[in-house]
Structures are given as structure tokens and as C-alpha cells.
NUDO-823426 format. One record per residue: residue number from 1; residue in one letter; z, y, x of N, C-alpha, C, O, CB in turn. Coordinates in steps of 0.05 Angstrom, whole numbers. Glycine has a CB too. Example, Ala and Ser with C-alpha at 12.3 -4.5 7.8 and 13.67 -1.06 7.14 Angstrom:
% residues 2
+-----+---------+--------+---------+--------+--------+----------+---------+--------+---------+--------+--------+---------+--------+--------+----------+---------+
: num : residuo :   n_up : n_north : n_east :  ca_up : ca_north : ca_east :   c_up : c_north : c_east :   o_up : o_north : o_east :  cb_up : cb_north : cb_east :
+-----+---------+--------+---------+--------+--------+----------+---------+--------+---------+--------+--------+---------+--------+--------+----------+---------+
:   1 :       A :    156 :    -114 :    264 :    156 :      -90 :     246 :    156 :     -66 :    264 :    169 :     -66 :    285 :    181 :      -89 :     226 :
:   2 :       S :    142 :     -45 :    257 :    143 :      -21 :     273 :    157 :       1 :    258 :    161 :      23 :    268 :    114 :      -12 :     282 :
+-----+---------+--------+---------+--------+--------+----------+---------+--------+---------+--------+--------+---------+--------+--------+----------+---------+
This chain:
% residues 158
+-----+---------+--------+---------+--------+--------+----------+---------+--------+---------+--------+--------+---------+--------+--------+----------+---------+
: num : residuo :   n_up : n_north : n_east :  ca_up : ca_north : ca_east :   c_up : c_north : c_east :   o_up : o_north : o_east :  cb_up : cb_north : cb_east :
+-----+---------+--------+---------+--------+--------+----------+---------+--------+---------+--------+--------+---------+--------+--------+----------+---------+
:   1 :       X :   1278 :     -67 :   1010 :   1260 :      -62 :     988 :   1246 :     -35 :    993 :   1258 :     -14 :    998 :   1276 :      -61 :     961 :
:   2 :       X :   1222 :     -37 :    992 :   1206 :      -12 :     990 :   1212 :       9 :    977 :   1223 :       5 :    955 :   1187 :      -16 :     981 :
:   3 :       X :   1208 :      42 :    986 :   1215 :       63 :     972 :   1176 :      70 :    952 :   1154 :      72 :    962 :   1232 :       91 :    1000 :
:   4 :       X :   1181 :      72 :    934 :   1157 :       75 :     917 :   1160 :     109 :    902 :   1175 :     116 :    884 :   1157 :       47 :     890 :
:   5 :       X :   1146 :     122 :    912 :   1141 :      148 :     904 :   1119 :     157 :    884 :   1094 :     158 :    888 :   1137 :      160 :     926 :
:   6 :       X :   1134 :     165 :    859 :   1109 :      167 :     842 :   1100 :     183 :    847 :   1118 :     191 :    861 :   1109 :      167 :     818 :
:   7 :       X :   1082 :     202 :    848 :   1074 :      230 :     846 :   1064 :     238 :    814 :   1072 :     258 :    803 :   1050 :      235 :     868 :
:   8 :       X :   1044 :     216 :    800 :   1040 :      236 :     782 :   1047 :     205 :    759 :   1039 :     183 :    767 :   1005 :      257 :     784 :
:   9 :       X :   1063 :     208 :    731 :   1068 :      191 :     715 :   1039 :     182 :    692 :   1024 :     197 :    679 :   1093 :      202 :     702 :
:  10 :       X :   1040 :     163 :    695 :   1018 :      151 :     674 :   1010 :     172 :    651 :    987 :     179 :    646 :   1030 :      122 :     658 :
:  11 :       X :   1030 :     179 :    639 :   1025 :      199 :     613 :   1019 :     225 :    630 :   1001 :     238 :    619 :   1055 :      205 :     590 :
:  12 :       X :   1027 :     236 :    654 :   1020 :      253 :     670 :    986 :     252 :    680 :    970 :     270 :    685 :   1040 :      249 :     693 :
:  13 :       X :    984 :     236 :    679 :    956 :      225 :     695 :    935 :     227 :    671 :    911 :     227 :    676 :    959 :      188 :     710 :
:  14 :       X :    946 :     228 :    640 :    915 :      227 :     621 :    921 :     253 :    617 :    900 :     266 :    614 :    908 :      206 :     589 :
:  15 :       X :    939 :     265 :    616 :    935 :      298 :     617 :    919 :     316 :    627 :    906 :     334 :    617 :    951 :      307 :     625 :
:  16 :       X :    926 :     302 :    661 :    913 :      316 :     672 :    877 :     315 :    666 :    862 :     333 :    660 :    924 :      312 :     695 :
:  17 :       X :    873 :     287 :    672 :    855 :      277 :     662 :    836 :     290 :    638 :    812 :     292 :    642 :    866 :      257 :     656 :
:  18 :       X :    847 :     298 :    617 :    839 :      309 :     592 :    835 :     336 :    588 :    823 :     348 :    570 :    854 :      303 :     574 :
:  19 :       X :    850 :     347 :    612 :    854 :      371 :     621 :    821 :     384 :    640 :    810 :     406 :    644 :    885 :      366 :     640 :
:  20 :       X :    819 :     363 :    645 :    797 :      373 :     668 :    773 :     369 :    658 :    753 :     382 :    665 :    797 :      358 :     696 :
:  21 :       X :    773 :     348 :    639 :    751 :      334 :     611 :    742 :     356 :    589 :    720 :     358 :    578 :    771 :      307 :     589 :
:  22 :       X :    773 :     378 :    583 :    762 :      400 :     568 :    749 :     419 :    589 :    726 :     427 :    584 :    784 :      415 :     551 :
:  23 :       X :    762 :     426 :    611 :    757 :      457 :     629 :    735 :     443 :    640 :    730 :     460 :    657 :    783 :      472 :     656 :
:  24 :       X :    715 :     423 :    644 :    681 :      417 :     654 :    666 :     420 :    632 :    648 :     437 :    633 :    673 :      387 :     667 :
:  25 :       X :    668 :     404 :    606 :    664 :      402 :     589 :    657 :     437 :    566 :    637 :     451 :    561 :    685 :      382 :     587 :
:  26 :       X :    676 :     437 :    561 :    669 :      474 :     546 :    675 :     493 :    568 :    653 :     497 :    579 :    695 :      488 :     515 :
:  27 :       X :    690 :     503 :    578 :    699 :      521 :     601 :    678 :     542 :    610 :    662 :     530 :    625 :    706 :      503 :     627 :
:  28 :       X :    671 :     567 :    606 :    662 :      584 :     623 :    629 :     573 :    616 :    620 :     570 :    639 :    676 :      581 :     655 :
:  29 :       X :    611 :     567 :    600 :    591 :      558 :     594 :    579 :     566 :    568 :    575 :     551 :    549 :    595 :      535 :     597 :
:  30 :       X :    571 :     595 :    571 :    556 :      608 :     542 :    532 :     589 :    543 :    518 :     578 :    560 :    545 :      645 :     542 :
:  31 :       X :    534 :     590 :    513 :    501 :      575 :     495 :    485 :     593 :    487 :    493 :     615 :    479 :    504 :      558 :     465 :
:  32 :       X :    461 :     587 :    488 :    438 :      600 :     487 :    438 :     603 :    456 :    441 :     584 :    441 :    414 :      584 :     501 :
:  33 :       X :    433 :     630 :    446 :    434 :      639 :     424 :    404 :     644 :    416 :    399 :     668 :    418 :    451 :      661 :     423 :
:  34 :       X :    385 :     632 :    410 :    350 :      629 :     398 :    355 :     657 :    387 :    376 :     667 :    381 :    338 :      599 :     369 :
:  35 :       X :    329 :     667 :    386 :    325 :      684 :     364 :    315 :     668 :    343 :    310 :     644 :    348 :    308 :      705 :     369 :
:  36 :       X :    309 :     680 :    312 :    294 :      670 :     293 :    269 :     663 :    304 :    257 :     676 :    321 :    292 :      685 :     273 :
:  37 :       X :    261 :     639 :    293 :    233 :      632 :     304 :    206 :     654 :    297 :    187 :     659 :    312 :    226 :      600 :     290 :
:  38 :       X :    212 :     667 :    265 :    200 :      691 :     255 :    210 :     715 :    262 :    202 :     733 :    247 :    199 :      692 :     230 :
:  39 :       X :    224 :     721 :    277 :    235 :      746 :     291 :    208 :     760 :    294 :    185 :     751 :    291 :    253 :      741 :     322 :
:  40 :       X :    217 :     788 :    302 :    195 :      804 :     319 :    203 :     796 :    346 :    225 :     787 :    353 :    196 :      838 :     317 :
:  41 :       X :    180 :     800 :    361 :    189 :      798 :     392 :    189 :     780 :    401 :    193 :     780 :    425 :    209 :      804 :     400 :
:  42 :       X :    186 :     758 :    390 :    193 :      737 :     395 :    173 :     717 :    405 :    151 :     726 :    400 :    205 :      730 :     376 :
:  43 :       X :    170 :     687 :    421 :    152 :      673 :     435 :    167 :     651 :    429 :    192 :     649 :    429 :    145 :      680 :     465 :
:  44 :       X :    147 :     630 :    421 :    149 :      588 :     423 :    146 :     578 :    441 :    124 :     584 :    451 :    130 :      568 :     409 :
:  45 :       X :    165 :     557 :    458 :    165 :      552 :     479 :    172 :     523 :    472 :    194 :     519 :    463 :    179 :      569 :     495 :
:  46 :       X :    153 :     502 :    475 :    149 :      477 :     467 :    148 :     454 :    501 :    132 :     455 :    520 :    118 :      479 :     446 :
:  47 :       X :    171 :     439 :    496 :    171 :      421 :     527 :    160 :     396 :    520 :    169 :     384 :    501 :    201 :      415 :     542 :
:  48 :       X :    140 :     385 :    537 :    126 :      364 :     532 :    147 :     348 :    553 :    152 :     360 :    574 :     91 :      367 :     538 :
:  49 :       X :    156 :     326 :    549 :    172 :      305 :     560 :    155 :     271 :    557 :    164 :     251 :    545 :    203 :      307 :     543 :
:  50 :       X :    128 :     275 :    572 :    122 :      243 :     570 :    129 :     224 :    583 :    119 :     202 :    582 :    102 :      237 :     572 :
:  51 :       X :    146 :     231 :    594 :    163 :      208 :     616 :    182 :     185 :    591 :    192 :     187 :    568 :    193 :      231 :     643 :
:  52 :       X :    180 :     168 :    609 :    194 :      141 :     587 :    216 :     139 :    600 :    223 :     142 :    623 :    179 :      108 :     584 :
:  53 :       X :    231 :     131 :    574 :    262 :      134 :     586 :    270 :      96 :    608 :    266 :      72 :    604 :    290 :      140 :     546 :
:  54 :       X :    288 :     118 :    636 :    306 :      137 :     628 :    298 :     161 :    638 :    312 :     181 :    640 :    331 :      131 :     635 :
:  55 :       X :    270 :     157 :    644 :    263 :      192 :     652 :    269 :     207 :    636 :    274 :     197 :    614 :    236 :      202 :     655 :
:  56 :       X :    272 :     238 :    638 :    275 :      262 :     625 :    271 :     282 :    630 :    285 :     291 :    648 :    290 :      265 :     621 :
:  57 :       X :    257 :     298 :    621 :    252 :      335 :     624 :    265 :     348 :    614 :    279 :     333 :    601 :    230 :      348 :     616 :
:  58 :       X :    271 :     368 :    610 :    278 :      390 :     592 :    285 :     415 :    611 :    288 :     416 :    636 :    304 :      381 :     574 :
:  59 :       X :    286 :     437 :    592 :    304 :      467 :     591 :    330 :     466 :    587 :    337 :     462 :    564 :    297 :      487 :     571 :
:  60 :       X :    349 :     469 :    609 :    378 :      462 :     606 :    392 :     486 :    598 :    408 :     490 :    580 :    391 :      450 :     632 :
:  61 :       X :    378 :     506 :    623 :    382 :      535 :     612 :    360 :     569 :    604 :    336 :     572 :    607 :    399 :      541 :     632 :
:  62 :       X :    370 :     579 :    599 :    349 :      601 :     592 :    370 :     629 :    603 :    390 :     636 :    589 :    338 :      602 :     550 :
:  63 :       X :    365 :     642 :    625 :    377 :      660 :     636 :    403 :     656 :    636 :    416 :     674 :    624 :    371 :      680 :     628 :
:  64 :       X :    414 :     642 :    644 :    444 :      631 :     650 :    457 :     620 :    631 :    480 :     613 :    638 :    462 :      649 :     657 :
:  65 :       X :    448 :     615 :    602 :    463 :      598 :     580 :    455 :     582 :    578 :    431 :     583 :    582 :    466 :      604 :     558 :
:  66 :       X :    466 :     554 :    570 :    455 :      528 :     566 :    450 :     526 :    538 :    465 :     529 :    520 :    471 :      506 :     576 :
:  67 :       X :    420 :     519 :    538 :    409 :      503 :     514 :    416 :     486 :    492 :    409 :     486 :    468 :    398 :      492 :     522 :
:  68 :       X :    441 :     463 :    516 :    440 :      446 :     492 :    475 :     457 :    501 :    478 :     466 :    524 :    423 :      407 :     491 :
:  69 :       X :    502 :     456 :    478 :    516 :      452 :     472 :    535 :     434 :    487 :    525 :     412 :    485 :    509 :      448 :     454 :
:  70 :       X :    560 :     432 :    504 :    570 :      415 :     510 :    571 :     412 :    543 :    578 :     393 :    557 :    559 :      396 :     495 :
:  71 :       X :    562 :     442 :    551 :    567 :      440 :     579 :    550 :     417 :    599 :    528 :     407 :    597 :    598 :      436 :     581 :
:  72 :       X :    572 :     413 :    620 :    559 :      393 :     635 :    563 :     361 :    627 :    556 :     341 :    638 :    567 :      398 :     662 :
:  73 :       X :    577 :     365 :    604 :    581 :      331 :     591 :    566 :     329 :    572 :    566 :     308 :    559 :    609 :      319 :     580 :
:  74 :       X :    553 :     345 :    566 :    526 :      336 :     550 :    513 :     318 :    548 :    498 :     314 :    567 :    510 :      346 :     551 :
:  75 :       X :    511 :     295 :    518 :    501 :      271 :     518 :    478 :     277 :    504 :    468 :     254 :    500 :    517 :      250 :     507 :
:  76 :       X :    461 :     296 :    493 :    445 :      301 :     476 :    417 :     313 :    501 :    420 :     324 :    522 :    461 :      321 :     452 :
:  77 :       X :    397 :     308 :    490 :    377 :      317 :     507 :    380 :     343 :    506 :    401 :     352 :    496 :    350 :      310 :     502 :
:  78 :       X :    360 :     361 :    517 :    359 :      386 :     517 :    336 :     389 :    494 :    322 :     369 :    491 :    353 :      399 :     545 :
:  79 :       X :    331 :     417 :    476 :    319 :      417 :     463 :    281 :     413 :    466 :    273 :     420 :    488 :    330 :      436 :     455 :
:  80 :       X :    263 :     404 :    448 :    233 :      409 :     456 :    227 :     421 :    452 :    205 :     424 :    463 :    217 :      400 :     452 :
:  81 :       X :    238 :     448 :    428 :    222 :      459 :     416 :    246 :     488 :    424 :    270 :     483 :    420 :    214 :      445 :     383 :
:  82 :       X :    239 :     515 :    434 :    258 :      541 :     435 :    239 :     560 :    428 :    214 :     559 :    432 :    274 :      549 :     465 :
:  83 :       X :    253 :     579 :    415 :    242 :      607 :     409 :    262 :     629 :    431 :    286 :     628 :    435 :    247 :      615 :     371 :
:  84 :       X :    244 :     646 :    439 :    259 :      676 :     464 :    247 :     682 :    464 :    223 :     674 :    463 :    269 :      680 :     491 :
:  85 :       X :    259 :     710 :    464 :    247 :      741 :     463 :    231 :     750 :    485 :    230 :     743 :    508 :    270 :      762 :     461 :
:  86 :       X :    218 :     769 :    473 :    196 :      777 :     491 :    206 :     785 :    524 :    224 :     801 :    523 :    182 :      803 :     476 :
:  87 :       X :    200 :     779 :    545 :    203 :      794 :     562 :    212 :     780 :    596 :    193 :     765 :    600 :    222 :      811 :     548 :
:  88 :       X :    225 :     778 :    615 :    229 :      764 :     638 :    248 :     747 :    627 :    261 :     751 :    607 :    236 :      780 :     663 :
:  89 :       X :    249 :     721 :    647 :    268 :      695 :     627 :    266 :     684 :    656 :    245 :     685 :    669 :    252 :      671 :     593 :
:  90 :       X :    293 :     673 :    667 :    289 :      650 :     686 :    300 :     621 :    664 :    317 :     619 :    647 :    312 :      657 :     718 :
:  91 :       X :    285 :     605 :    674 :    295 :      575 :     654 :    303 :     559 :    679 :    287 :     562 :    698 :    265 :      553 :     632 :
:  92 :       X :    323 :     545 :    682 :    332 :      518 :     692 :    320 :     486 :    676 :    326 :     476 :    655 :    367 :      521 :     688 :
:  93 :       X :    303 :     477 :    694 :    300 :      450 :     681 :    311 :     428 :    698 :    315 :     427 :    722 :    270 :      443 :     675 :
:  94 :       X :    314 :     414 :    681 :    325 :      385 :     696 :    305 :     361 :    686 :    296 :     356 :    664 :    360 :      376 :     686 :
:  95 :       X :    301 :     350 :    712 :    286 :      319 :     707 :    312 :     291 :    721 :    324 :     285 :    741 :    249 :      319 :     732 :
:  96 :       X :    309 :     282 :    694 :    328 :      255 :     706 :    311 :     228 :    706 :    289 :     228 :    695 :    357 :      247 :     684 :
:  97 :       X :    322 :     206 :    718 :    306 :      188 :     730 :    335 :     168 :    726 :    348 :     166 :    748 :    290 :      197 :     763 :
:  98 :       X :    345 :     156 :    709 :    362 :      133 :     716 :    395 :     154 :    723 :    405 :     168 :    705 :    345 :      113 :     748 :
:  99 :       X :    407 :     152 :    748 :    431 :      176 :     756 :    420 :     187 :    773 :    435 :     197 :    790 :    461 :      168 :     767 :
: 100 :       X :    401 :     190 :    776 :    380 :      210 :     799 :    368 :     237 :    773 :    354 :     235 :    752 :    343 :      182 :     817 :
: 101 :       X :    378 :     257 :    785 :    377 :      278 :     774 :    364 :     307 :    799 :    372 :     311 :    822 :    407 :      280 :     762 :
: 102 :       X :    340 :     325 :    780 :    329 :      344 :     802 :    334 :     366 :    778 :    338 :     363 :    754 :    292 :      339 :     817 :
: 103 :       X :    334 :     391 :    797 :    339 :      413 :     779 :    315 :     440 :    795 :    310 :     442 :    819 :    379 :      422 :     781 :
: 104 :       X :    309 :     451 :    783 :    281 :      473 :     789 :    286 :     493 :    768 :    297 :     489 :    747 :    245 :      458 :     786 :
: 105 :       X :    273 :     519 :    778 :    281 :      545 :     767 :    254 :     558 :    764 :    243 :     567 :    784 :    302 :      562 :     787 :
: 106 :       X :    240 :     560 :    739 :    221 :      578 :     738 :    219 :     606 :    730 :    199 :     605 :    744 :    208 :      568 :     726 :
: 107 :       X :    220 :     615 :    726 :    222 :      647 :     724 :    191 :     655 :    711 :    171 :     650 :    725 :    228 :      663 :     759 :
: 108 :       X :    190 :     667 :    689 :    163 :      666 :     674 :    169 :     700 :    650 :    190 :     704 :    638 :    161 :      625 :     651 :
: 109 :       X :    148 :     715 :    651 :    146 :      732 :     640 :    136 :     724 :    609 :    116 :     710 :    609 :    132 :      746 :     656 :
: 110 :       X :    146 :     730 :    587 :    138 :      715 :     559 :    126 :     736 :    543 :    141 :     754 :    537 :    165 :      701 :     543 :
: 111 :       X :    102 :     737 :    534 :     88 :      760 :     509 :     99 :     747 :    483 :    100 :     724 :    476 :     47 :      762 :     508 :
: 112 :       X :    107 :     772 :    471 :    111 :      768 :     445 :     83 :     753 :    429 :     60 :     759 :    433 :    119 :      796 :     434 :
: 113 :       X :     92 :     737 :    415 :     74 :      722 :     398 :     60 :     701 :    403 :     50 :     687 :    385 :     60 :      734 :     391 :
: 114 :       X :     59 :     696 :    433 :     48 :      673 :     443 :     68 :     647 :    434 :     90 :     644 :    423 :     43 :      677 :     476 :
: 115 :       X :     52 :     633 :    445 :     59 :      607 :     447 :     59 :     586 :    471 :     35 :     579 :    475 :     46 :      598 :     432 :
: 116 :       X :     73 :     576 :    484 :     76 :      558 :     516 :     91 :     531 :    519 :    112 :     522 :    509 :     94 :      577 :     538 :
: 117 :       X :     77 :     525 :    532 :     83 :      492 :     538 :     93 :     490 :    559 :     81 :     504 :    575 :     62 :      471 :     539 :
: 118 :       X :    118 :     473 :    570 :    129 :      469 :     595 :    123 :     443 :    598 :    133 :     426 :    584 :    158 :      475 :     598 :
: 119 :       X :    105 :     437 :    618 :     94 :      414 :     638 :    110 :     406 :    655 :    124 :     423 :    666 :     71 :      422 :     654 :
: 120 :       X :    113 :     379 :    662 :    113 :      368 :     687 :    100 :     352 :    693 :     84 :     345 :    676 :    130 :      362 :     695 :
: 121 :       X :    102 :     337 :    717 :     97 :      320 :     725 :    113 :     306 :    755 :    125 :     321 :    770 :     73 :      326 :     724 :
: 122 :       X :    113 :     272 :    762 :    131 :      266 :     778 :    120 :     241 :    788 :    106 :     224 :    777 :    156 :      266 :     766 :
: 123 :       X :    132 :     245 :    820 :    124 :      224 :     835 :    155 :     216 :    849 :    169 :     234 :    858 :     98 :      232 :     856 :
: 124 :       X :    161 :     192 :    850 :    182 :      179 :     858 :    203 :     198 :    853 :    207 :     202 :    830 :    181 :      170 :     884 :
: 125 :       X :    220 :     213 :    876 :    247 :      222 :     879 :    236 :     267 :    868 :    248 :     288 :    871 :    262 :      210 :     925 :
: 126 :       X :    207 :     260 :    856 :    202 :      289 :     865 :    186 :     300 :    836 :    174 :     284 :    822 :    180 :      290 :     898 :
: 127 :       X :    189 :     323 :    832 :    187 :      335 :     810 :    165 :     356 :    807 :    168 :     370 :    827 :    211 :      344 :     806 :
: 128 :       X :    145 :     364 :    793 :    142 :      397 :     790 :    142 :     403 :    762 :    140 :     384 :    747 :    114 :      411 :     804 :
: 129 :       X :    143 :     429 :    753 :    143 :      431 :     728 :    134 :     465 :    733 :    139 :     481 :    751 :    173 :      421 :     713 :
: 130 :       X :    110 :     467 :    700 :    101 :      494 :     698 :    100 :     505 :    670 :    106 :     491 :    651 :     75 :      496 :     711 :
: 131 :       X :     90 :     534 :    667 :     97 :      537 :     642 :     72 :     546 :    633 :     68 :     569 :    642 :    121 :      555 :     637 :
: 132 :       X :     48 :     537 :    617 :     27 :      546 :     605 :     30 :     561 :    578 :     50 :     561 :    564 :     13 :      525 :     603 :
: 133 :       X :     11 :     573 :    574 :      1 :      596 :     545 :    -17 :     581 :    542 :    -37 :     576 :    556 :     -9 :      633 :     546 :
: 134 :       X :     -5 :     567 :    509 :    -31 :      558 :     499 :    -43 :     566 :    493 :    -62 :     550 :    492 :    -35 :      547 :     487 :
: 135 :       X :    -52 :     600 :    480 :    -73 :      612 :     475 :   -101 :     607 :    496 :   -123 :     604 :    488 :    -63 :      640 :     473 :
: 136 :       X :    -94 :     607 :    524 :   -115 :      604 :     544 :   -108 :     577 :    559 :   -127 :     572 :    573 :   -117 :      631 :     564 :
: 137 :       X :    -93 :     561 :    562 :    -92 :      537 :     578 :    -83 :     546 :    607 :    -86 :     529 :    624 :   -119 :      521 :     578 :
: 138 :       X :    -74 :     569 :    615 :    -74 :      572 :     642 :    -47 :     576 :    647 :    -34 :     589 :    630 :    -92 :      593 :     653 :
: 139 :       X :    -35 :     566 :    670 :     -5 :      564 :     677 :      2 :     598 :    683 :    -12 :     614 :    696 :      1 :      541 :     708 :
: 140 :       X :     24 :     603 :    672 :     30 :      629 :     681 :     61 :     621 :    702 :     58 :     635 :    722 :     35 :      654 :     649 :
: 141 :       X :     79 :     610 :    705 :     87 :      604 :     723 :     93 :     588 :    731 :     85 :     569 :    719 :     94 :      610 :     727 :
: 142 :       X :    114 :     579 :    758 :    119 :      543 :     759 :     91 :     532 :    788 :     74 :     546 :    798 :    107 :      524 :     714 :
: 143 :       X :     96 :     512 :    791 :     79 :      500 :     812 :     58 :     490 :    792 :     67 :     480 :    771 :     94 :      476 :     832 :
: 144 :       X :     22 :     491 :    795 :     15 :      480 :     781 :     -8 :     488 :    783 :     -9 :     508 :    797 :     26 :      479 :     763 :
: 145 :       X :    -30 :     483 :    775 :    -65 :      491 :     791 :    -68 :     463 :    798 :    -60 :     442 :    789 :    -68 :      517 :     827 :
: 146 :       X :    -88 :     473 :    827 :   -111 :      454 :     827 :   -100 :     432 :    844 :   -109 :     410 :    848 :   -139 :      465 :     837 :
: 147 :       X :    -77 :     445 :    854 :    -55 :      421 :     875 :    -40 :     410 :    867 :    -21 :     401 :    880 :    -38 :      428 :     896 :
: 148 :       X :    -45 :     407 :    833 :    -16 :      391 :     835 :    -25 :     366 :    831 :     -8 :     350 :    826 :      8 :      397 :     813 :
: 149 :       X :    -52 :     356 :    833 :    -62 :      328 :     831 :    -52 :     317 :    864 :    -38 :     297 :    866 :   -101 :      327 :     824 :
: 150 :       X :    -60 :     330 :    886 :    -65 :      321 :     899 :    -27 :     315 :    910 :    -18 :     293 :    917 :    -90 :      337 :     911 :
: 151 :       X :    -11 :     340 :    908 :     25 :      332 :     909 :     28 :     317 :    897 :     41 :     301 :    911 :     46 :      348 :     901 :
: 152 :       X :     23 :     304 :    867 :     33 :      284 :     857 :     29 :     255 :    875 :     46 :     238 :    883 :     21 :      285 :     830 :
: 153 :       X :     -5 :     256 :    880 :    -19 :      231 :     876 :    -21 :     224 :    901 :    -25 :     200 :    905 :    -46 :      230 :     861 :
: 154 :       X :    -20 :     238 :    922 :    -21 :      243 :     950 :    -47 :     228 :    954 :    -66 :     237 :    941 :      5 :      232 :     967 :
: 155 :       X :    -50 :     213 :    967 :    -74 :      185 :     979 :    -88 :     189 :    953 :   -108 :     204 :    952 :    -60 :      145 :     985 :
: 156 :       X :    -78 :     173 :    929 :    -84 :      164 :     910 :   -101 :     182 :    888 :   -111 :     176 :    866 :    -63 :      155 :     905 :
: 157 :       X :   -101 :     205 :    900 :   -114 :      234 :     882 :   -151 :     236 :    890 :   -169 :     245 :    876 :    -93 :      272 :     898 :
: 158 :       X :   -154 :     221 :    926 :   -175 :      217 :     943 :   -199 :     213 :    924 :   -221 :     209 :    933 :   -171 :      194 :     963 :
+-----+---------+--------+---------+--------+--------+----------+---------+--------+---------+--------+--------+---------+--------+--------+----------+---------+
């Protein structure tokens, strides 16, 4: 008869399991604390997401805290609409596509009182995303100008 070695017991095994479900899940993962939307100092930062699901855009993070709540098991989109304070900001966005997931880092200087739109756009496995002031329409950072017709559309931009 065979020698059968358990190593870890069934009730052992959802522990651990549940164990690793909390420490990914909350663990080591500050949330992004908004200012008041009427604060002083403060800037609107609005993400346009026209992709049809299961595409997806968003701001995951805003200088190292995540946006939305719930770490990396987060079932909830990321927000469309954020308010942050005046001044240097790197944002993490993520575009998903089905379980195909891209991640990009813009880094954008923000004036108090404005107002900005985070763009993208996407071709197959590939992403760009930028951050405009709607006061003037012009991208202040991010990939985005007069090339991004032609990266998207390649041939098809001709």
C-alpha cells in the first residue's frame, strides 16, 4: 500500500488560501484621499472611457495610492470623475481588453482651478493615453499631438 503524505490539510489549505486573499487584497495599499471638489488648490480631472466593454480605461492610481478601494482585487471600475491638488502628480492608468491588461504612467503638472480630461485611444494589444486642459484643448502630458492618428491607424490614417 502506498505511503500518502499530506503536507497541507483541507481546512489548512482555505486558510491559507484566505490568508493570501486578505494580504493581496487590503495589504500595504493606501487609497487615494480627493480633496474637496470646492477646496482651494484644487483641479477636476474627468476620464473619458469610450471603449465598449470589456474594454476599459481609467486612473488606478494618483502618486502611489489607488483610486478605487480594494487593492488589486478590485471589482469596481476606477473612478471618471477625481479632484487633486494643485501641483506635480504621477497617475497610473490601466486599459483592459477582455484578461489582457496595459498599464502607463503619466506624470502631469496640474493648475489650480483648471479643469482636464484623460484621453485615450487603442489599437489591438496597444494603448496611448493623454491628459488635456479643457480651458485650451491642448494636451499637457501623455503621448498625444499630431501622431497619434497616424500610431493608432498606422496604413489606415494614409
Amino acid at each position: 500500500m502506498p505511503t500518502r503524505i499530506a503536507v497541507f490539510s483541507s481546512p489548512m489549505k482555505k486558510k491559507i488560501i484566505a490568508g493570501l486573499i486578505l494580504m493581496l487584497g487590503f495589504g500595504g495599499c493606501a487609497t487615494y484621499q480627493a480633496p474637496a471638489p470646492d477646496a482651494k488648490g484644487t483641479a477636476s480631472i474627468r476620464v473619458e472611457d469610450p471603449h465598449l466593454f470589456p474594454h476599459r480605461f481609467g486612473i488606478t492610481k494618483i502618486d502611489g495610492a489607488d483610486t478605487t478601494p480594494g487593492g488589486i482585487l478590485a471589482v469596481r471600475l476606477p473612478p471618471d470623475h477625481l479632484s487633486v491638488a494643485a501641483g506635480h502628480h504621477v497617475f497610473k492608468v490601466r486599459y483592459t481588453m477582455g484578461t489582457f491588461i496595459g498599464w502607463g504612467q503619466i506624470e502631469a503638472d496640474i493648475s489650480e482651478g483648471h479643469s482636464y480630461t484623460v484621453l485615450s485611444k487603442e489599437r489591438g494589444m496597444k494603448f496611448i493615453a493623454w491628459i488635456v486642459d479643457d480651458s485650451t484643448g491642448n494636451p499637457i502630458a501623455g503621448l498625444a499631438g499630431s501622431d497619434w492618428k497616424s500610431w493608432l491607424l498606422g496604413d489606415l490614417a494614409k
